[in-house]
C-alpha positions as CSV (number, residue, x, y, z in Angstrom):
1,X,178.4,134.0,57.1
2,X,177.1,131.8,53.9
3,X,175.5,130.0,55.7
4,X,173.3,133.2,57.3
5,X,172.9,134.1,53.7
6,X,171.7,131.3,52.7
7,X,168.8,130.7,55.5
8,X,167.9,134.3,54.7
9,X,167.2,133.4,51.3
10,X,165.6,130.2,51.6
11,X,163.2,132.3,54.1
12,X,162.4,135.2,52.0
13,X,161.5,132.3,49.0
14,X,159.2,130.3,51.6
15,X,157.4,133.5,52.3
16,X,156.9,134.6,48.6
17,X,155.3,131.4,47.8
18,X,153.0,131.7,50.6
19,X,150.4,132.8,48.6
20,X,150.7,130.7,45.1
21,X,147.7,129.1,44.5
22,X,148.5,126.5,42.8
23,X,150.7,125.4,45.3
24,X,148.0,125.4,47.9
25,X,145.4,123.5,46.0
26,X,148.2,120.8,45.6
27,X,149.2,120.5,48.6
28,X,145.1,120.5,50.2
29,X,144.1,118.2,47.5
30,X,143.2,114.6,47.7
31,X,145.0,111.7,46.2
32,X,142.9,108.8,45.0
33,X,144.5,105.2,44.7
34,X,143.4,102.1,43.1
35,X,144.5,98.3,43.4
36,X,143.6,96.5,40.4
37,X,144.9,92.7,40.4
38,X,146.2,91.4,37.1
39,X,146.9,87.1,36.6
40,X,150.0,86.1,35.2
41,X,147.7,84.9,31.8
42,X,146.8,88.4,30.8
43,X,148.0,89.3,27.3
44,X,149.5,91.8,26.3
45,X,146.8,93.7,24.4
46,X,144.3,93.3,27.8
47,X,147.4,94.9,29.8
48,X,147.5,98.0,27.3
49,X,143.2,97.9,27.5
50,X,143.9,98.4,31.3
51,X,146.4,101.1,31.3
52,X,144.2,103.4,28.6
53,X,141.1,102.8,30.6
54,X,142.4,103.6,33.6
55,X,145.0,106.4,31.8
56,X,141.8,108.0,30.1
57,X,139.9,108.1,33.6
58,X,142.9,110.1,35.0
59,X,144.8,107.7,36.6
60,X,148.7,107.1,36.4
61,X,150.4,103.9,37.1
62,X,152.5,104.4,40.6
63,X,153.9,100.7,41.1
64,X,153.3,97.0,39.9
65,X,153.7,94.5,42.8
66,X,154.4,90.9,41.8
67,X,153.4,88.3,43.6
68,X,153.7,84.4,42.5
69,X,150.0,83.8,41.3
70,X,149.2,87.4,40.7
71,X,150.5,90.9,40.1
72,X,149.0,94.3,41.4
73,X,149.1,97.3,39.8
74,X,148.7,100.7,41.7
75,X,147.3,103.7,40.2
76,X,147.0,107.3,41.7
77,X,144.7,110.0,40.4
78,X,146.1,113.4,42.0
């Protein structure tokens, strides 16, 4: 019987957010990603440059990848 309850719920929740826009433009919009490589000799100071540029185009910084001559890091832009 809980159980019932509870998929009853969960349905009459799924179909009142049916129409919240917000939630439709996220999930129709497009996510943008960028690779930017980055050497192991980078200072400090050039890493912060990086992440302001790219933070003050709109970007946010997903993952860094190492590698052993190189690391990557991955930016999104929802």
């Amino acid at each position: 019987m809980a159980a019932v309850l509870l998929l009853a719920a969960n349905l009459a929740v799924s179909f009142a957010r049916q129409d919240n826009e917000p939630e439709k433009a996220a999930a129709s919009g497009k996510v943008l990603y960028k690779l930017i490589p980055v050497t192991n000799n980078d200072t400090a100071e050039e890493t912060q440059a990086l992440l302001t540029l790219e933070g003050n185009a709109g970007y946010h910084l997903v993952l860094v990848y190492a590698t052993f001559d190189s690391n990557y890091m991955i930016f999104s832009k929802p």
